[in-house]
N, C-alpha and C positions, 0 to 999 in steps of 0.2 A: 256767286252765280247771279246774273241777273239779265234782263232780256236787252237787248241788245240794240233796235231798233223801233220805228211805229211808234204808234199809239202806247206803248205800254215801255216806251224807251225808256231804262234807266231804273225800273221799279228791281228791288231785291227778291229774290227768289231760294225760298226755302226747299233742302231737298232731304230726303227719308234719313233718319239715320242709320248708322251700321254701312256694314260692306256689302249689303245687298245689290245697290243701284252704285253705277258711275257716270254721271252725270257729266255731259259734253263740255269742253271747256269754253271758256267764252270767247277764245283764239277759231279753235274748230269750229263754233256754232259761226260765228263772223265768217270764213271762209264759207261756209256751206250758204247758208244764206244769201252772199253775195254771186253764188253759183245760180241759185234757184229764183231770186225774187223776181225774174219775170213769170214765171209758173203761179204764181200765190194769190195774185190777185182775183176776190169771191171765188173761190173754190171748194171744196170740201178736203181736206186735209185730216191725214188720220194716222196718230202717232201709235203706233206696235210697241208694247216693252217701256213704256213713257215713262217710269222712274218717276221723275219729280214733275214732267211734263212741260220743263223748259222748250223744246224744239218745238212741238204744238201751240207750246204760247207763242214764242217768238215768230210760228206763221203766222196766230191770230192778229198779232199787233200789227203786222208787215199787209195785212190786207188779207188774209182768206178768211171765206164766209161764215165756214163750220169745222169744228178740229171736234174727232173722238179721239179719246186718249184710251186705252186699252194697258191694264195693269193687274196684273193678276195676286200681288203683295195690297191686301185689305189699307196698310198702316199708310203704304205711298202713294192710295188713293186719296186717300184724308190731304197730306199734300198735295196733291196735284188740285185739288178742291180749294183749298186755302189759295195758294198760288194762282190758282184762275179769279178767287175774289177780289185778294191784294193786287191784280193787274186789272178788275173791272171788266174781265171779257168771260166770263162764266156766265153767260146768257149765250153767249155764239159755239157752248160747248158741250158734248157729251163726256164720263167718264164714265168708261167700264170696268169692271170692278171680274175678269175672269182674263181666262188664259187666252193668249194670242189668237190660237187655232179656234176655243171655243166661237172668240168675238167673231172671226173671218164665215164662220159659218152662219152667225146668227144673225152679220147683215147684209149676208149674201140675198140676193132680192130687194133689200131694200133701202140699202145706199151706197153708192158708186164714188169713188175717190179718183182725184186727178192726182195728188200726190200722198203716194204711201213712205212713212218713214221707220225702219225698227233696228230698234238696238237690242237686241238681246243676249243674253248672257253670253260672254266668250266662249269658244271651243266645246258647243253642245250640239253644233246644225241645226239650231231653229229656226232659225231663218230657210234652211232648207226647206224642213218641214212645213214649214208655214207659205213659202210659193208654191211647193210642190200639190198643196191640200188643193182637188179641184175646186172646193169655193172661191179660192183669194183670183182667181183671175176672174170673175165673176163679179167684183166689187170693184173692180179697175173699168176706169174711164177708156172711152179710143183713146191712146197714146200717153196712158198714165205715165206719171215716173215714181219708180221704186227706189228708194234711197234706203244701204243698207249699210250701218255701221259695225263692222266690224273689226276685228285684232289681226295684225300683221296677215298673220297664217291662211287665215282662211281664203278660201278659193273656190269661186262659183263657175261653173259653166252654163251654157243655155241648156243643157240637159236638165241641170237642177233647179231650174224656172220656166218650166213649162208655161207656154203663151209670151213670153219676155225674151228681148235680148240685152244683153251687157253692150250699154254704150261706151263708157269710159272705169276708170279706178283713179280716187284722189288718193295720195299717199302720205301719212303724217308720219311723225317718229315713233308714236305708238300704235298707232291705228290707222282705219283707212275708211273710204268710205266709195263704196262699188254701186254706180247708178246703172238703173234698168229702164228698159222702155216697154209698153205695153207694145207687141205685135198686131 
């Protein structure tokens, strides 16, 4: 795994052990990126579920301003920490260290993102949970975009993101990735 583009092109990236995290491959993270890099530039950018915190770096390196990384596993903050040094851009970065829903609450008021990204655990609706929470439309910029990775199956309607609509779904051979827009 390793960032892909920018400023931080080509640096290696360490991600958690065990089967806890699955971390994007560097095929998917390349298409996704090439979807979004006109969005990135100085932005705020705030990775949900960040695992090892590849996607958050890989905005940082591509030009956005500020990436929180949000990780609710203690050991894959530690990573995501290390990996922000061994790339040089853990100055441009927050890491929080609690649960998705907790984070969306606690920066609700007090910082607004253009682009939300979260992967989280297959086949649990967190991602539901986590639009659906009145704070997370709160932290959205006019005409955010929500970037949600998930496993074949899953299926959003604008019911289950309140304030958002589904623009498009990319569709990979394991997974997929369902973008939203702030209304």
């Amino acid at each position: 795994m390793r960032v892909i583009a920018g400023k931080a092109k080509r640096i290696n990236l360490n991600a958690p052990a065990g089967m806890d995290t699955r971390p994007t491959t560097d095929r998917i993270k390349e298409t996704l990126f090439n979807m979004i890099q006109d969005e990135l530039y100085e932005i705020n950018f705030l990775d949900l579920f960040a695992g090892s915190g590849g996607i958050g770096i890989e905005a940082l390196s591509r030009g956005a301003k500020k990436a929180y990384f949000v990780e609710n596993n203690r050991h894959a903050c530690e990573v995501i920490k290390d990996n922000l040094i061994r790339t040089h851009l853990d100055e441009s970065a927050s890491v929080l260290n609690m649960t998705s829903i907790a984070a969306v609450k606690n920066l609700s008021g007090k910082e607004r993102f253009h682009v939300v990204f979260m992967d989280p655990p297959y086949g649990k609706d967190l991602e539901k949970q986590v639009m659906s929470d009145s704070s997370f439309i709160n932290i959205l910029e006019d005409k955010a975009l929500v970037i949600v990775e998930a496993d074949l199956d899953t299926s959003l309607s604008d019911e289950d993101c309140p304030g958002l609509r589904i623009l498009k779904e990319k569709i990979y051979k394991t997974n997929k990735h369902i973008f939203l827009e702030k209304c």
